[in-house]
Backbone as CSV, one residue per row, in Angstrom:
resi,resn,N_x,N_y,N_z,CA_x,CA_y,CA_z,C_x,C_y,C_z
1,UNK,101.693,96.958,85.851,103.101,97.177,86.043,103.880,95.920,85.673
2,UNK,105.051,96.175,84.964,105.941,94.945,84.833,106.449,94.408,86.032
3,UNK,106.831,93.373,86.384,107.846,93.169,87.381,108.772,92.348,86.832
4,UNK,109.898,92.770,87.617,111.176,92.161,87.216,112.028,91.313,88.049
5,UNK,112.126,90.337,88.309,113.395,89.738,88.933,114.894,90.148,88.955
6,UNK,115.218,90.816,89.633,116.736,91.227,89.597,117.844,90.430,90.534
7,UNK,117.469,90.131,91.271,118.464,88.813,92.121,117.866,88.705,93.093
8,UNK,118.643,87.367,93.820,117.816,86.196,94.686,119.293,86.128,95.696
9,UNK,119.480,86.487,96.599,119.780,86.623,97.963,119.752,85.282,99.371
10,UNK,120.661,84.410,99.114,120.877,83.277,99.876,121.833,83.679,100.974
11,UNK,121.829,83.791,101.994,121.898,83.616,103.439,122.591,82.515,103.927
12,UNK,123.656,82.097,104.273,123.944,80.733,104.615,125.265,80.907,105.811
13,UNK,125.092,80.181,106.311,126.731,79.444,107.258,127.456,78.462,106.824
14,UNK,127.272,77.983,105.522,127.770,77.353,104.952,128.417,77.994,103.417
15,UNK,129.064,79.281,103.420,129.254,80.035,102.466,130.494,78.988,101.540
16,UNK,131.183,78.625,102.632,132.712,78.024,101.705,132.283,76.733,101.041
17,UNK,131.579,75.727,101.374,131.209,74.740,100.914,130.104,74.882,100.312
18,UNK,129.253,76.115,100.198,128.360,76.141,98.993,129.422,76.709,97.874
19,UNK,130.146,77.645,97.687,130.815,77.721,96.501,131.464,76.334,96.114
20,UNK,132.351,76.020,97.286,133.162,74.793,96.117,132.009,73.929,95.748
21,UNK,130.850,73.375,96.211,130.106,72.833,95.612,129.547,73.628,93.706
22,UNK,129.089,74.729,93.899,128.619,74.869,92.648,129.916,75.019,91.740
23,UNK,131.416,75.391,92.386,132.500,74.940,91.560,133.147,73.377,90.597
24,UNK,132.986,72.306,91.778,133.738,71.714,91.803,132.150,70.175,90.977
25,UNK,131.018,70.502,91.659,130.168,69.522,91.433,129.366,70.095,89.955
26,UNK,128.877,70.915,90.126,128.243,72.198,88.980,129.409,72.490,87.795
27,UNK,130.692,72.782,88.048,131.349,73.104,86.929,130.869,75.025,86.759
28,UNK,130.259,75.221,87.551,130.517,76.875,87.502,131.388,77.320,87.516
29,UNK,131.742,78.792,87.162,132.989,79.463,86.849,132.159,80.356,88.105
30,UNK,132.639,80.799,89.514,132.435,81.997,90.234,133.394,83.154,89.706
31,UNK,133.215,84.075,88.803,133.747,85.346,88.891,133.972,86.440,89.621
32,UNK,132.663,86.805,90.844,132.456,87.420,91.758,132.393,86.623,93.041
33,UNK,133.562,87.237,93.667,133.151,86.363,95.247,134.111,87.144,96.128
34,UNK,134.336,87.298,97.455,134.883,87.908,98.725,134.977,86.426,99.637
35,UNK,135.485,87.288,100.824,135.498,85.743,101.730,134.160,85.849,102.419
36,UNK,132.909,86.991,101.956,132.239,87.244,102.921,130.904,86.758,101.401
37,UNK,130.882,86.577,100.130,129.820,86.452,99.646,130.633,85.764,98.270
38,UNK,129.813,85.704,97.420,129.685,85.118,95.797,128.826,85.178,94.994
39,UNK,128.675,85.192,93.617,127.933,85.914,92.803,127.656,85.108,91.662
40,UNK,126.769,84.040,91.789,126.592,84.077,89.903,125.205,84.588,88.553
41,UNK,126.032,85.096,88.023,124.718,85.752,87.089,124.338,85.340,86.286
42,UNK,122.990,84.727,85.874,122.331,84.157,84.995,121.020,84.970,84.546
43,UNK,121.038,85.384,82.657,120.143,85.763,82.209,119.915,86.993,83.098
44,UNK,120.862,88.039,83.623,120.331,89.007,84.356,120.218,88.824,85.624
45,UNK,119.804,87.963,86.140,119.655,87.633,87.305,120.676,87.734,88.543
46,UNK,121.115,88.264,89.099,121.989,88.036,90.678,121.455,86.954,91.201
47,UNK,122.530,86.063,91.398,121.871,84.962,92.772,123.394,84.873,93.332
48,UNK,122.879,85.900,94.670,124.010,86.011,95.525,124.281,84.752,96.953
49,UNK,125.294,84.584,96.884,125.178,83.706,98.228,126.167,84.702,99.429
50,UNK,125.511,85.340,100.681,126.331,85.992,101.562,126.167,85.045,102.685
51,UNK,127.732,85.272,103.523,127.540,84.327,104.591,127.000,84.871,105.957
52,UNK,126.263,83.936,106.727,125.362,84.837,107.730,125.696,83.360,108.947
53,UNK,125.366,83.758,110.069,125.848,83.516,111.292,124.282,82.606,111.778
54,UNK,123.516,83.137,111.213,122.181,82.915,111.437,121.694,81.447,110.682
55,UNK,120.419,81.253,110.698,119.975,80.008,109.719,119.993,80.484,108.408
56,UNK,119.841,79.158,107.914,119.253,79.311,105.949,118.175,80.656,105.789
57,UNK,118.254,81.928,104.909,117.085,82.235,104.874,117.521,82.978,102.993
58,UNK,116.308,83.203,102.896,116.484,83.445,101.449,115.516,84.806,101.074
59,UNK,116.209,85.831,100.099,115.439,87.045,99.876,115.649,87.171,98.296
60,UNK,114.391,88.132,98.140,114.165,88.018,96.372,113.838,89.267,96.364
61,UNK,114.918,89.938,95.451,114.367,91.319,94.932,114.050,91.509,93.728
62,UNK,112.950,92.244,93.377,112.222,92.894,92.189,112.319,94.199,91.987
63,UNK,111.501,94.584,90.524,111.384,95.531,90.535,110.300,95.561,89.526
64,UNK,109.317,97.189,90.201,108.375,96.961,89.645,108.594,98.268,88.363
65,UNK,108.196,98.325,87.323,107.778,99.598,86.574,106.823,99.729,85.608
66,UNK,106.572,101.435,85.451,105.467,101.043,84.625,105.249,99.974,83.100
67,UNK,104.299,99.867,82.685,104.427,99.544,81.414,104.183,100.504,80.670
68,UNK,104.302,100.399,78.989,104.345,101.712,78.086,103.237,102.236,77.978
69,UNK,102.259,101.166,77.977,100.748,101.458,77.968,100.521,102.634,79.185
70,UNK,100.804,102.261,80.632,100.428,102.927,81.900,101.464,104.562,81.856
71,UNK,102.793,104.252,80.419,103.767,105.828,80.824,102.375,106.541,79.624
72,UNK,102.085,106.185,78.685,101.236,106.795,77.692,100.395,107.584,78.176
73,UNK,99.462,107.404,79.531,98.053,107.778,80.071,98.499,109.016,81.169
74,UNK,100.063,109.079,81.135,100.535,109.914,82.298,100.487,111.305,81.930
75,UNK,100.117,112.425,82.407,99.539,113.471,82.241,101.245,114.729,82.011
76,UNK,101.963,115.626,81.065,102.794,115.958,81.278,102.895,117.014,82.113
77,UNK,103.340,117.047,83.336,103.493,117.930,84.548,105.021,117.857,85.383
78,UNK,105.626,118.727,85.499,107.242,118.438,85.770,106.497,117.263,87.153
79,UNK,107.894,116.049,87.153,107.727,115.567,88.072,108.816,115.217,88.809
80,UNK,108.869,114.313,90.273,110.334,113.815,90.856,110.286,112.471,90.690
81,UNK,111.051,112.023,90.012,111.223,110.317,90.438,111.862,110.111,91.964
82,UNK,111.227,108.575,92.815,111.800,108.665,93.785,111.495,107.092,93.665
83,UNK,112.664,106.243,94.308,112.765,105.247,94.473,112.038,104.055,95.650
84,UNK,111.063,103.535,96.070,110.987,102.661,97.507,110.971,101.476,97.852
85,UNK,111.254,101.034,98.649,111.224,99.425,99.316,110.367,99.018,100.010
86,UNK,109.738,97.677,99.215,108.801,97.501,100.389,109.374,95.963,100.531
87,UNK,109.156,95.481,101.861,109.345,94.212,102.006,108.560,93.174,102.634
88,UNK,108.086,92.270,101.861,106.812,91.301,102.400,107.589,89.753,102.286
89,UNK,106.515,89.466,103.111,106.943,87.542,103.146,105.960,86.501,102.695
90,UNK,106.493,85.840,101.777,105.914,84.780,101.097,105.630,84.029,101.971
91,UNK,104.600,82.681,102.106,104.038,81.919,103.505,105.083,80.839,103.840
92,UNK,106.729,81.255,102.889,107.566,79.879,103.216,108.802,81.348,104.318
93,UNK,108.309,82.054,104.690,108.999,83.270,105.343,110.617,83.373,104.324
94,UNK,110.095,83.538,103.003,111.335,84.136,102.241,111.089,85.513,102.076
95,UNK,111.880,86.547,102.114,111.533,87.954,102.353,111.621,87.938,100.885
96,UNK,110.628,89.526,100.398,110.779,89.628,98.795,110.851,91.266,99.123
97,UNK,111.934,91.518,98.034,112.019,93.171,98.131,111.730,93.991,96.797
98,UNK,111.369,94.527,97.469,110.360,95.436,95.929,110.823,96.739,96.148
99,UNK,111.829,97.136,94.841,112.230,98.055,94.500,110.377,98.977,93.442
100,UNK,110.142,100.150,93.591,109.161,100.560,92.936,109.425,101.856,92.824
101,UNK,109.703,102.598,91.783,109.971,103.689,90.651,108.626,104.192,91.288
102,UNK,108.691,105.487,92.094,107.697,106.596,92.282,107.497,107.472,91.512
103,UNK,106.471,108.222,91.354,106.167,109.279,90.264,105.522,110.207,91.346
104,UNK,106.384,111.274,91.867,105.829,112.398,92.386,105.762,113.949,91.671
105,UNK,103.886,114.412,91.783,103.942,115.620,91.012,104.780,116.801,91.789
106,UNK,105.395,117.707,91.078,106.060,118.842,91.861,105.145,119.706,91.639
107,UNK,105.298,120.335,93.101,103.868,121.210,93.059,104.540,123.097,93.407
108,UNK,105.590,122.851,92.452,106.624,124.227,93.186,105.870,125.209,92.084
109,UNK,105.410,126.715,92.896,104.873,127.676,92.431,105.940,128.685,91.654
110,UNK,105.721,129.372,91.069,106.387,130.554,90.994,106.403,131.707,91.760
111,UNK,107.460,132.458,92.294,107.220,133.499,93.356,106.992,134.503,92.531
């Protein structure tokens, strides 16, 4: 399966002074931002900063899908796509979320 990086999810109490920092020290342009989050996108990537009440914590979402090789070997039978989340922790307790493209056979008869 491929996996993909789709954005990276920063957590902070320090929301206002992390933007003007990547503004003012960085020279970033923030395009996306609220008084409650901010957004910059690189190469695809989301790296969101939302503000949280809580400590520093940091989450990484993916996504997994097949490769062309693994759609090739797939048998043609009507099917449902269905979407799921799973969420595990790396040993530095950064949560990682895994978006994963299901392939369910439909098993509907004819009456």
């Amino acid at each position: 399966m491929i996996t993909e990086i789709k954005a990276v999810v920063f957590k902070t109490s320090q929301l206002k002074a992390t933007k003007e920092f990547f503004e003012s020290k960085l020279e970033i342009a923030i395009e996306e931002s609220s008084i409650t989050h901010f957004v910059i996108h690189s190469k695809g990537i989301r790296i969101l900063f939302v503000e949280s009440d809580d400590h520093f914590e940091v989450e990484l979402y993916v996504r997994k899908t097949l490769s062309s090789s693994a759609k090739n070997k797939l048998t043609l039978h009507p099917i449902e796509k269905k979407s799921a989340l799973t969420i595990v922790e790396d040993p530095n307790n950064i949560k990682i979320i895994i978006s994963k493209l299901l392939t369910v056979k439909n098993n509907k008869q004819d009456a």
